[in-house]
VOZA-596000 format. One record per residue: residue in three letters; chain; residue number from 0; x, y, z of N, C-alpha, C, O in turn. Coordinates in nm, 4 decimals, m for minus. Layout:
<nodes>
+---------+--------+-----+----------+----------+----------+----------+----------+----------+----------+----------+----------+----------+----------+----------+
: residuo : cadena : num :      n.x :      n.y :      n.z :     ca.x :     ca.y :     ca.z :      c.x :      c.y :      c.z :      o.x :      o.y :      o.z :
+---------+--------+-----+----------+----------+----------+----------+----------+----------+----------+----------+----------+----------+----------+----------+
:     ALA :      A : NUM :        X :        Y :        Z :        X :        Y :        Z :        X :        Y :        Z :        X :        Y :        Z :
...
+---------+--------+-----+----------+----------+----------+----------+----------+----------+----------+----------+----------+----------+----------+----------+
</nodes>
This chain:
<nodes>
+---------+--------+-----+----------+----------+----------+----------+----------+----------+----------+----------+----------+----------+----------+----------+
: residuo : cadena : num :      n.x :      n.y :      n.z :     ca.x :     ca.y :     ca.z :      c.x :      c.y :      c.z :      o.x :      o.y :      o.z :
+---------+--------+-----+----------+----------+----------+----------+----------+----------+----------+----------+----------+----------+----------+----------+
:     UNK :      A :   0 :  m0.4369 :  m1.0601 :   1.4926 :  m0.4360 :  m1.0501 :   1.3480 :  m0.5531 :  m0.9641 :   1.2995 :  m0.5395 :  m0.8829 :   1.2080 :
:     UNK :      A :   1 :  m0.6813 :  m0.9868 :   1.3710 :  m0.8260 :  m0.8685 :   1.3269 :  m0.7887 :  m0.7519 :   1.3942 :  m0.8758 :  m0.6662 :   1.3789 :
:     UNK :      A :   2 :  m0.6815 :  m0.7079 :   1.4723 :  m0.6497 :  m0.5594 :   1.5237 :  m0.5784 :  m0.5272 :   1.4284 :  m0.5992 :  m0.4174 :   1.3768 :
:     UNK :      A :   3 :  m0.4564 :  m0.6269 :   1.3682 :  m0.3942 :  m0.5406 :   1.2778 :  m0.4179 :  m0.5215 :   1.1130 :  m0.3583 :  m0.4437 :   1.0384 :
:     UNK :      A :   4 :  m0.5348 :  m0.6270 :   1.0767 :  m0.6100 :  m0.5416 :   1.0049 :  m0.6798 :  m0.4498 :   0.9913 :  m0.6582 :  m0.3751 :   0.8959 :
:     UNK :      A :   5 :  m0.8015 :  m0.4193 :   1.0928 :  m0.8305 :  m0.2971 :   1.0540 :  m0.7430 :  m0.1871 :   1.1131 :  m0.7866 :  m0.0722 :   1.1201 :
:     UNK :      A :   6 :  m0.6178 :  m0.2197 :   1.1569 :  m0.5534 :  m0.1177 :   1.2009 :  m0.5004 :  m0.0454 :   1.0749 :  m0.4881 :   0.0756 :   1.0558 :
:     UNK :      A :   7 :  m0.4535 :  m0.2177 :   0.9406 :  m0.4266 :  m0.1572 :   0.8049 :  m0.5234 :  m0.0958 :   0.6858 :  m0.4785 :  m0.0324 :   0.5903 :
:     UNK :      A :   8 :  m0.6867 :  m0.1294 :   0.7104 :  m0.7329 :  m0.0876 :   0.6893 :  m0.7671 :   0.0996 :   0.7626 :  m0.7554 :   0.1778 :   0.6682 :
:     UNK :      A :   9 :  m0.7853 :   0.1390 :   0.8315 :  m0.7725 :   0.2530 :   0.9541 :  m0.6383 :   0.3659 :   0.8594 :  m0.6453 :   0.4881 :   0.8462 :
:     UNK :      A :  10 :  m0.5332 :   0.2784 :   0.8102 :  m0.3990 :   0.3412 :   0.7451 :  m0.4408 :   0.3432 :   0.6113 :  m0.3773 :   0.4269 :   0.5472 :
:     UNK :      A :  11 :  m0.5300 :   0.2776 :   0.5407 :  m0.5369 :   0.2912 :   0.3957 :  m0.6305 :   0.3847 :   0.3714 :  m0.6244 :   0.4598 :   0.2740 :
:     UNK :      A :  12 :  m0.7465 :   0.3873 :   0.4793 :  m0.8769 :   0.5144 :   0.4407 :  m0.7636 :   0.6296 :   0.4588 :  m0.7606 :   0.7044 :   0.3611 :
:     UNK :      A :  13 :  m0.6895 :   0.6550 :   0.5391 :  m0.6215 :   0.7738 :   0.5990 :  m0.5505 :   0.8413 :   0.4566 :  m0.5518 :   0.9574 :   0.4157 :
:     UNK :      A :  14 :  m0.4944 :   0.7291 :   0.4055 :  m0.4046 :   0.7366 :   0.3248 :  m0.4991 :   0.8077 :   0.1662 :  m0.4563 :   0.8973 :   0.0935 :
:     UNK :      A :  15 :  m0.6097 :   0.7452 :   0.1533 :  m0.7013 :   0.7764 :   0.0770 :  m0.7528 :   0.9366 :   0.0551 :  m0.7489 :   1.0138 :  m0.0407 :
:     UNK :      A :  16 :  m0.8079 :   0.9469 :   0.2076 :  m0.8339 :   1.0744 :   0.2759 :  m0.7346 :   1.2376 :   0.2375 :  m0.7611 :   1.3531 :   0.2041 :
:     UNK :      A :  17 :  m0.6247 :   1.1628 :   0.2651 :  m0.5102 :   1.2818 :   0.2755 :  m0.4589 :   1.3324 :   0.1230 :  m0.3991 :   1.4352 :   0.0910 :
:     UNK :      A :  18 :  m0.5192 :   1.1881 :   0.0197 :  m0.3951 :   1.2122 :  m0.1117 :  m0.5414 :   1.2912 :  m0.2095 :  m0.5388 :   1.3680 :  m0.3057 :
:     UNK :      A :  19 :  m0.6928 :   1.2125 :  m0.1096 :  m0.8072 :   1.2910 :  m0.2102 :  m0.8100 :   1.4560 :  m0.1503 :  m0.8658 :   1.5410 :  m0.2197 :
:     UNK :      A :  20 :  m0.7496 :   1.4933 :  m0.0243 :  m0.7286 :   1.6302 :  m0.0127 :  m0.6428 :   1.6766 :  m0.0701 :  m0.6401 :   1.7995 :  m0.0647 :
:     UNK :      A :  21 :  m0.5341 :   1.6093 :  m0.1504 :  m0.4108 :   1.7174 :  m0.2222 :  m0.4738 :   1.7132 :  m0.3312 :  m0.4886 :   1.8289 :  m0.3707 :
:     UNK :      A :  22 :  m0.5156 :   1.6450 :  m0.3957 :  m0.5770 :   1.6382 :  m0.5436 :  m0.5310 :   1.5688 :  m0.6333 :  m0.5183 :   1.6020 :  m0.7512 :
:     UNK :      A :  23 :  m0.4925 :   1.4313 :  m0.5669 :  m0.4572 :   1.3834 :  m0.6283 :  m0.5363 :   1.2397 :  m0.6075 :  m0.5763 :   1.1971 :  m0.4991 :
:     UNK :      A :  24 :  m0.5524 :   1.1625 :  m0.7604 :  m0.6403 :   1.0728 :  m0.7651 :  m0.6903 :   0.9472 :  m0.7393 :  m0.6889 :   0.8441 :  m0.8065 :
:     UNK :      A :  25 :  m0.7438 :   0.9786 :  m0.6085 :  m0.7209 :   0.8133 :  m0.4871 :  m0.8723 :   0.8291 :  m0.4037 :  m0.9067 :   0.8996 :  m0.3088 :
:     UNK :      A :  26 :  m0.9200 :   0.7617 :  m0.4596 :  m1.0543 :   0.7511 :  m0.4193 :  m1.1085 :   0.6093 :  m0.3530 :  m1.0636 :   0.5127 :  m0.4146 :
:     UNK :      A :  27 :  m1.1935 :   0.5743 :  m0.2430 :  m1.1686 :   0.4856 :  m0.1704 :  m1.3759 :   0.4642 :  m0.1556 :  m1.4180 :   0.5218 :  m0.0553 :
:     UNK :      A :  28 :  m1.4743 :   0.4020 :  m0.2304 :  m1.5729 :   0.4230 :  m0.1923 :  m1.6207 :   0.4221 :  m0.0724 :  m1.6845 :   0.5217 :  m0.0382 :
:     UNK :      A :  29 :  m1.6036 :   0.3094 :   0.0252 :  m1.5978 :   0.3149 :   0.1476 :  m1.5516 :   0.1829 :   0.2111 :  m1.4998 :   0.0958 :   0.1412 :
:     UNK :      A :  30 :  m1.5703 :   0.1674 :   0.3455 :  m1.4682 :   0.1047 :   0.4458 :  m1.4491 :  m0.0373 :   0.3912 :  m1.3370 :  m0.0829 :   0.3688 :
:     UNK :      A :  31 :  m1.5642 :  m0.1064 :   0.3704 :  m1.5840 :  m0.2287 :   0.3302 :  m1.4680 :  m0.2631 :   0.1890 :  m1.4000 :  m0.3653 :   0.1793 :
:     UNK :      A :  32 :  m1.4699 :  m0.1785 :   0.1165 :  m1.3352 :  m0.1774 :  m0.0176 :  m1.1878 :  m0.1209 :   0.0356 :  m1.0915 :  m0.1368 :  m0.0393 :
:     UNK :      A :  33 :  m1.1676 :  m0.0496 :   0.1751 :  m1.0815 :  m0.0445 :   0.1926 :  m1.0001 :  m0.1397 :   0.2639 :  m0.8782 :  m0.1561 :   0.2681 :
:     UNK :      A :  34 :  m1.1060 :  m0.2040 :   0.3243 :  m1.0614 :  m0.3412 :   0.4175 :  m1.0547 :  m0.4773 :   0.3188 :  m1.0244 :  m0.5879 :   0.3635 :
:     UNK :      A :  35 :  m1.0856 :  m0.4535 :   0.1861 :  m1.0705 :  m0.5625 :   0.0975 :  m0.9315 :  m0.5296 :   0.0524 :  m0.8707 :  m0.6364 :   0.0595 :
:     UNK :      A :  36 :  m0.8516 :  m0.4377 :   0.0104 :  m0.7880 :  m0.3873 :  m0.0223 :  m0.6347 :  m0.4101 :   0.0434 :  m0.5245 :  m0.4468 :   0.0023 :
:     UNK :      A :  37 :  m0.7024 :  m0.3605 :   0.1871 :  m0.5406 :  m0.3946 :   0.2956 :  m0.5525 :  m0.5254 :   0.2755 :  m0.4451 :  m0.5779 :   0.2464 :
:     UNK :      A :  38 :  m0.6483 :  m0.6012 :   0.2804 :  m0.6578 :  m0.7531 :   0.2646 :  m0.5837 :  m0.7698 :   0.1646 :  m0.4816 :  m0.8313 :   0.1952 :
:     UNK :      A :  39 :  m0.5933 :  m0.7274 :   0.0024 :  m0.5290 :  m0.7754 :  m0.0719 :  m0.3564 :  m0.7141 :  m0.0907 :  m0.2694 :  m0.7668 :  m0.1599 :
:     UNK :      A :  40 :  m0.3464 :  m0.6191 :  m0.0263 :  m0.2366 :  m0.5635 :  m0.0226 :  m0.1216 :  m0.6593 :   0.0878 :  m0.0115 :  m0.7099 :   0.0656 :
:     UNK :      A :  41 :  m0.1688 :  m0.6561 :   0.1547 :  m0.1058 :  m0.7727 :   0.2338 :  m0.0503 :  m0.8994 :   0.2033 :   0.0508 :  m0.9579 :   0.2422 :
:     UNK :      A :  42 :  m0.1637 :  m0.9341 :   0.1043 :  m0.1422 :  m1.0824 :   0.0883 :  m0.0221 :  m1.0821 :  m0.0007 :   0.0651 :  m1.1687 :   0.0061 :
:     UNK :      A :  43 :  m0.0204 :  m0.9821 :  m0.0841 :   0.0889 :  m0.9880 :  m0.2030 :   0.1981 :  m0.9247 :  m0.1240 :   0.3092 :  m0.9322 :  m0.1766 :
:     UNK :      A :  44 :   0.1910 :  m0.8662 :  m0.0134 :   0.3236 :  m0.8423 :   0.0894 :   0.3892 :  m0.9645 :   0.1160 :   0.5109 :  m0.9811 :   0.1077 :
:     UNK :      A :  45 :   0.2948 :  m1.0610 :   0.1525 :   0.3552 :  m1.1918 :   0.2609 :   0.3414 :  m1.2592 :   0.1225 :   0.4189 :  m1.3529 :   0.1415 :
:     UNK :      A :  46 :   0.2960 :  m1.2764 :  m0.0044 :   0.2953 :  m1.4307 :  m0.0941 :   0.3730 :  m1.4069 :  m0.2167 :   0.4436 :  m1.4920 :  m0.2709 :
:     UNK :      A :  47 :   0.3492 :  m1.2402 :  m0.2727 :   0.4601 :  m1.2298 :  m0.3681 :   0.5643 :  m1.1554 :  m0.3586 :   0.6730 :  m1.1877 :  m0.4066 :
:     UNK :      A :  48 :   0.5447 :  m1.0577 :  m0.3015 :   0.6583 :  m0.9591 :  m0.2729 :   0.7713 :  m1.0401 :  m0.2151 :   0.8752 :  m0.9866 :  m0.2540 :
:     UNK :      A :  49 :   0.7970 :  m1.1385 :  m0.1444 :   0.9379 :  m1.1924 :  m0.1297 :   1.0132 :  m1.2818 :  m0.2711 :   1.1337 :  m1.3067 :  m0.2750 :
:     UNK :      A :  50 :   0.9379 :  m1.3120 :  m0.3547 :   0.9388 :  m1.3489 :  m0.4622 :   0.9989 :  m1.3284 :  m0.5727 :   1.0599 :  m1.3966 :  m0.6551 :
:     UNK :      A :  51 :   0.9600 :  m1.1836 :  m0.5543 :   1.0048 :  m1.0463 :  m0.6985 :   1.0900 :  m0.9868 :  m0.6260 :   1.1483 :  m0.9095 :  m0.7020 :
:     UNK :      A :  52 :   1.1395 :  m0.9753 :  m0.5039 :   1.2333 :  m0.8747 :  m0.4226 :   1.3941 :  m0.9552 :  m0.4331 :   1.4989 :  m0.8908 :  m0.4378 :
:     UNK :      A :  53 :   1.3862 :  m1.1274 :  m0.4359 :   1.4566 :  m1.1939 :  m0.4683 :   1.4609 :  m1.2135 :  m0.6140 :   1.5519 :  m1.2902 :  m0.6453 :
:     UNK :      A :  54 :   1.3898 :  m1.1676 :  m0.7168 :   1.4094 :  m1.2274 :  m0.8654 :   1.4489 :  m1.0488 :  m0.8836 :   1.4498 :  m1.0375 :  m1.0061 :
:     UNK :      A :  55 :   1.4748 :  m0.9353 :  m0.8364 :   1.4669 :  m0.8127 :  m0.8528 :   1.6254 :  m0.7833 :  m0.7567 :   1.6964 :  m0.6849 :  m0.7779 :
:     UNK :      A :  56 :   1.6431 :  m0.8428 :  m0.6986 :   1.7568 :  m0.8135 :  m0.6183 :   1.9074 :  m0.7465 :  m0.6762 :   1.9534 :  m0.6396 :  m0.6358 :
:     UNK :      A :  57 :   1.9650 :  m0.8259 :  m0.7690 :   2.0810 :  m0.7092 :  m0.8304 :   2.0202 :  m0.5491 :  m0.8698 :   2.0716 :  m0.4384 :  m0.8535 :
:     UNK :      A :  58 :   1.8940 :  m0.5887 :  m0.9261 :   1.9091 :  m0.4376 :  m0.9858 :   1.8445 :  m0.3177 :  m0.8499 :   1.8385 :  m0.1948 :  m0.8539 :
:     UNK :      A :  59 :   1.8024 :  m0.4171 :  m0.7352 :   1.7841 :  m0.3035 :  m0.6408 :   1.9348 :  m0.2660 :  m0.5537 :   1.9355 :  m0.1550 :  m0.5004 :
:     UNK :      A :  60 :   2.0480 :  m0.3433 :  m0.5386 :   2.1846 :  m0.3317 :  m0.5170 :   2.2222 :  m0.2380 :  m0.6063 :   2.2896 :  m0.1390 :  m0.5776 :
:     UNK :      A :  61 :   2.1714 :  m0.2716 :  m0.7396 :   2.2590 :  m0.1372 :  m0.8285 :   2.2417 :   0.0005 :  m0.8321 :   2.3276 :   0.0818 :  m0.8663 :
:     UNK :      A :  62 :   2.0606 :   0.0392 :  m0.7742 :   2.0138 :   0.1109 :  m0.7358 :   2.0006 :   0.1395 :  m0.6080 :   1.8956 :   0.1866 :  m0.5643 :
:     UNK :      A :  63 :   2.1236 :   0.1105 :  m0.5194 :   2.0594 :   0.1065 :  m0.3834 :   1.9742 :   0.1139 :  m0.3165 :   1.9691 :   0.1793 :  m0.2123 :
:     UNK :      A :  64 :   1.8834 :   0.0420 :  m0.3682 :   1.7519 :   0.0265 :  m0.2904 :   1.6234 :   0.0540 :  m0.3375 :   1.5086 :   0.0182 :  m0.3113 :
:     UNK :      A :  65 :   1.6874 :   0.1392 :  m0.4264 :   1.5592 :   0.2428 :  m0.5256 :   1.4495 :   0.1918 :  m0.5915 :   1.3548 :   0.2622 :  m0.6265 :
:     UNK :      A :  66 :   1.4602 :   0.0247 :  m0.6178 :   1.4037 :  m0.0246 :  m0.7026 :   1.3025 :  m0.0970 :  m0.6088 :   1.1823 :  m0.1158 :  m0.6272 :
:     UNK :      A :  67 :   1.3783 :  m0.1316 :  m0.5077 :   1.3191 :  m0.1683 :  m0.3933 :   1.1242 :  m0.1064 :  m0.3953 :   1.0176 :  m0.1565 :  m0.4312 :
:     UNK :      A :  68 :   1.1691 :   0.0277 :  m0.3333 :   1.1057 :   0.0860 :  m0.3655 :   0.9196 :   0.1189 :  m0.4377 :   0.8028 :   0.1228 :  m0.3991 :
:     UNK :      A :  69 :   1.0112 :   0.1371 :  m0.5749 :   0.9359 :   0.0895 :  m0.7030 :   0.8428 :  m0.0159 :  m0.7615 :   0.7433 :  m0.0058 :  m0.8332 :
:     UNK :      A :  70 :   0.9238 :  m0.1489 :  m0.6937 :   0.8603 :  m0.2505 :  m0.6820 :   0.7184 :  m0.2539 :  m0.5748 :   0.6148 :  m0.3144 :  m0.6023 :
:     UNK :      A :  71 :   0.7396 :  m0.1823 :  m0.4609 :   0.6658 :  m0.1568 :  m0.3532 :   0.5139 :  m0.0893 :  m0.3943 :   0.3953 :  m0.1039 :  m0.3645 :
:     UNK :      A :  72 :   0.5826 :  m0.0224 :  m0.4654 :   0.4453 :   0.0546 :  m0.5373 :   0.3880 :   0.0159 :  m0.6597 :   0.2747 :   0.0517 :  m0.6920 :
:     UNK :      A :  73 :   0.4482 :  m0.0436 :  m0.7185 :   0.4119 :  m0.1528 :  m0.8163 :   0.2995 :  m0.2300 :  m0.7734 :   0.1891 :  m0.2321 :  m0.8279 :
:     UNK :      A :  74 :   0.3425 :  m0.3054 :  m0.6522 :   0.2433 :  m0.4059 :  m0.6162 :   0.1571 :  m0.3207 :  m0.5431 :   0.0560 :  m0.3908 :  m0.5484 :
:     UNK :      A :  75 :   0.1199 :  m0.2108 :  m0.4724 :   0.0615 :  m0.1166 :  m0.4307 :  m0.0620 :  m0.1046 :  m0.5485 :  m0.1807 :  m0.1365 :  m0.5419 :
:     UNK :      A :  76 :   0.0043 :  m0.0552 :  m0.6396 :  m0.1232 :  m0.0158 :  m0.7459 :  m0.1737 :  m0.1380 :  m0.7878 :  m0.2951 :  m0.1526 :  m0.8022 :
:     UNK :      A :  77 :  m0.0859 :  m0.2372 :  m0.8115 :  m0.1738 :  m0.3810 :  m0.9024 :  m0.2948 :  m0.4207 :  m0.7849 :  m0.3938 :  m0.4896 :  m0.8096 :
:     UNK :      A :  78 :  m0.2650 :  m0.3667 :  m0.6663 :  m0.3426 :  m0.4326 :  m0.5174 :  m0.4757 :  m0.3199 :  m0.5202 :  m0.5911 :  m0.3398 :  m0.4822 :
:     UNK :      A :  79 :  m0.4307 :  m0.2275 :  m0.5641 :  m0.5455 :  m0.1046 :  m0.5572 :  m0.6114 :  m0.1291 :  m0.6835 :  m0.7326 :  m0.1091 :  m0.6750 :
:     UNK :      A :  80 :  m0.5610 :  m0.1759 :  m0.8293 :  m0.5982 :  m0.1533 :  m0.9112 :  m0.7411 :  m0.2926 :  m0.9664 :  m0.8222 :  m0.2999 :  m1.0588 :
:     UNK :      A :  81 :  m0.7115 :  m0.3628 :  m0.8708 :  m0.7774 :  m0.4722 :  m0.8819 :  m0.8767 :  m0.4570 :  m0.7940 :  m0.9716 :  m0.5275 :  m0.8283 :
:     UNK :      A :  82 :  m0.9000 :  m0.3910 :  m0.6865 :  m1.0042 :  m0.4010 :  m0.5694 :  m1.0788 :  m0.3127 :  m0.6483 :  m1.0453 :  m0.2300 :  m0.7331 :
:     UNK :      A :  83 :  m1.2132 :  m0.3558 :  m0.5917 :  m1.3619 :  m0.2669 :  m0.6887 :  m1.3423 :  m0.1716 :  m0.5534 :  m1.2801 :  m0.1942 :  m0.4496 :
:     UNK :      A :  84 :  m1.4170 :  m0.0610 :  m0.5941 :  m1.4379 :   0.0751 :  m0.5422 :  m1.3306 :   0.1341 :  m0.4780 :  m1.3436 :   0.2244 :  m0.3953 :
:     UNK :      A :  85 :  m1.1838 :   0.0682 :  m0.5263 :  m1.0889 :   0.1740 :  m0.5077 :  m1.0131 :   0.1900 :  m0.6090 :  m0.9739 :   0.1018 :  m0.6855 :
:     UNK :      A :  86 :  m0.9790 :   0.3593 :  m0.6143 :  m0.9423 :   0.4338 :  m0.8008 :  m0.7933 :   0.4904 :  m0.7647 :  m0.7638 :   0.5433 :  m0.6576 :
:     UNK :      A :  87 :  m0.7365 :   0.4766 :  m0.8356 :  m0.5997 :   0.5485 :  m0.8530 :  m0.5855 :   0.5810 :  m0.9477 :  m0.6260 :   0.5100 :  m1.0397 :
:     UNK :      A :  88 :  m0.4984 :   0.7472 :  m0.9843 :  m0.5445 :   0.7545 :  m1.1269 :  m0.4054 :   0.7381 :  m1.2169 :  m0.4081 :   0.7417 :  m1.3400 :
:     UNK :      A :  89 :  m0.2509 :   0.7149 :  m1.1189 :  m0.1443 :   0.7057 :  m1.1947 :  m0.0649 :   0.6228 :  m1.0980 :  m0.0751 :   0.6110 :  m0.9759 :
:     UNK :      A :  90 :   0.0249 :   0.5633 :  m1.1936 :   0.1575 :   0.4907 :  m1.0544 :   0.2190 :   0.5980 :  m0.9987 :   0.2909 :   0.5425 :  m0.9156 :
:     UNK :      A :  91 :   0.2407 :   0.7241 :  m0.9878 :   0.2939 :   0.8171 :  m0.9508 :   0.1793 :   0.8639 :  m0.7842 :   0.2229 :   0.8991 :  m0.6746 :
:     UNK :      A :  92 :   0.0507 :   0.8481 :  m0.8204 :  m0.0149 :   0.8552 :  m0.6651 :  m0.0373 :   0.7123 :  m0.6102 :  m0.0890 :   0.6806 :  m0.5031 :
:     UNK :      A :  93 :   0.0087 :   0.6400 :  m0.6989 :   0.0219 :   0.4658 :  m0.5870 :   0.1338 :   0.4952 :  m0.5624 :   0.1161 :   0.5068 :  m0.4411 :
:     UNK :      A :  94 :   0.2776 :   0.5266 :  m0.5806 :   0.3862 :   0.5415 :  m0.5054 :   0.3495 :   0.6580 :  m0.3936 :   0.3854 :   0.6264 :  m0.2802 :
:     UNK :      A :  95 :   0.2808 :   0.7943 :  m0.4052 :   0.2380 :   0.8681 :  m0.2711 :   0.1776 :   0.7799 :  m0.2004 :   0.2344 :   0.7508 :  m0.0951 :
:     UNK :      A :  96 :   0.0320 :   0.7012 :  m0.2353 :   0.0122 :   0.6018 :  m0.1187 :   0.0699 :   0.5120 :  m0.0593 :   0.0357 :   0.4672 :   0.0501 :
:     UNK :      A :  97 :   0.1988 :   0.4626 :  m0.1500 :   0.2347 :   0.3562 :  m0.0715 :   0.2694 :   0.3966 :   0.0162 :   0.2250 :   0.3576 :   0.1241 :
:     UNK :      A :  98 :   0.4119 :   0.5409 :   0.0022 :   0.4684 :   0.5904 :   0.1146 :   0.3995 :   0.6250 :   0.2022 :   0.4490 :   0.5929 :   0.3102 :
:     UNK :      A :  99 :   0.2740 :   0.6943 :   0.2143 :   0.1703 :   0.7003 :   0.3048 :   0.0985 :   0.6081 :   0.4108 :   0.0666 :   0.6213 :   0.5290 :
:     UNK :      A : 100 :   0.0859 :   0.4951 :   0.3026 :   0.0140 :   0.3798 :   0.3802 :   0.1195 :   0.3142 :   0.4586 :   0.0696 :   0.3094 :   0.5711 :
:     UNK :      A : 101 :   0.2371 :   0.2604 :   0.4652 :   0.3495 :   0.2524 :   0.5083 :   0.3497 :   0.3514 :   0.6242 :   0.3509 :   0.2980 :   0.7351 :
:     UNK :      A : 102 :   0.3488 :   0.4710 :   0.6219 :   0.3916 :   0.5620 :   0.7527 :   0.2487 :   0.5269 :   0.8487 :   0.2588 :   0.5144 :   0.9707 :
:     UNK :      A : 103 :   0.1215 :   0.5136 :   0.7801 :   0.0461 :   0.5220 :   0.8891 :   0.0307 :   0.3757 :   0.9292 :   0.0248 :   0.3683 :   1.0519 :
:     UNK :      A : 104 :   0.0226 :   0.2637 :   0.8735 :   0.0466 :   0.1605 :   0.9323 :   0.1842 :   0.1040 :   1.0170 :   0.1849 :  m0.0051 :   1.0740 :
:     UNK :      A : 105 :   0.2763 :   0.1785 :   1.0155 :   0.3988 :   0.1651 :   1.0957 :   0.3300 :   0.2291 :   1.2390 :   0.3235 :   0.1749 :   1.3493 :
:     UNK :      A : 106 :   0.2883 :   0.3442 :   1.2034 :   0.2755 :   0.4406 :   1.3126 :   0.1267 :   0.3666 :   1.3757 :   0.1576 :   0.3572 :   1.4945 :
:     UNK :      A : 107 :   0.0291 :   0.3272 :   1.3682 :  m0.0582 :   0.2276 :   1.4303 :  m0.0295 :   0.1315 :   1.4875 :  m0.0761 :   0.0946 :   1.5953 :
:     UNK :      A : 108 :   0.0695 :   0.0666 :   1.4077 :   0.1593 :  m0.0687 :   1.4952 :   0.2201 :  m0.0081 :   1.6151 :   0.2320 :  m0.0655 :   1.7234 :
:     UNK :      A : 109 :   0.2625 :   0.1272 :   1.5845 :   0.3305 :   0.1335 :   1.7125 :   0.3003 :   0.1478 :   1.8319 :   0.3468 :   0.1037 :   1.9370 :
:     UNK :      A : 110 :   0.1831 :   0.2416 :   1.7951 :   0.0726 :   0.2889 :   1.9085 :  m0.0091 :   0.2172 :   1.9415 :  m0.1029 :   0.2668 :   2.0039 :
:     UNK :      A : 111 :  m0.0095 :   0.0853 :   1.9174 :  m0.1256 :  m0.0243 :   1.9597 :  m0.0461 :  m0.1332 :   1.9732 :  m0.1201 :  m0.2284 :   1.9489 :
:     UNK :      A : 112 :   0.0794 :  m0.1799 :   2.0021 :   0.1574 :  m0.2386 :   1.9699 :   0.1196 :  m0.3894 :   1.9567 :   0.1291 :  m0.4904 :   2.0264 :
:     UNK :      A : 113 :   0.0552 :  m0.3434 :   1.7897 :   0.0654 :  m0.4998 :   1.7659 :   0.1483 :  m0.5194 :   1.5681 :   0.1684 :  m0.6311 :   1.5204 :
+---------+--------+-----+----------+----------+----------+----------+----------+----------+----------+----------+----------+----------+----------+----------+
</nodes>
């Protein structure tokens, strides 16, 4: 469980890293706020996100999936937007991070397989 946090922490600086090189507004002060962060991002993975995915469910069927999605990054930014020393400056670059943080924490799980 401490590998695959900072493995999600390891995916959120990355994620930070890559979206403050496009120019877009995702700023991460340092490791200690990013590891609070996957911390809190997580938790609302495993405590609310099954929650709202079931109270959200027709309209992600109606959208095939789309809302799905949306919701994902929703809780993405409320998770970023609440941790001190990490900045996002629109839901439009919390949906780039989510998709981001998502690819590199898939891709860590895989390569470390945990």
């Amino acid at each position: 469980m401490l590998i695959r946090l900072i493995l999600n922490t390891l995916a959120f600086l990355f994620t930070a890293y890559i979206l403050r090189e496009f120019g877009l507004g995702f700023h991460v002060e340092n490791f200690w706020w990013a590891l609070l962060a996957a911390l809190i991002i997580g938790f609302f993975n495993s405590a609310i996100k099954p929650i709202l995915v079931l109270l959200t469910l027709p309209l992600s069927i109606i959208t095939f999936g789309l809302f799905a999605v949306l919701l994902n990054a929703l809780l993405f930014y409320l998770a970023v937007s609440i941790t001190p020393g990490v900045f996002v400056d629109s839901f439009w670059t919390a949906l780039a991070g989510m998709l981001l943080y998502s690819v590199f924490s898939t891709m860590f799980s895989h390569m470390f397989g945990k």
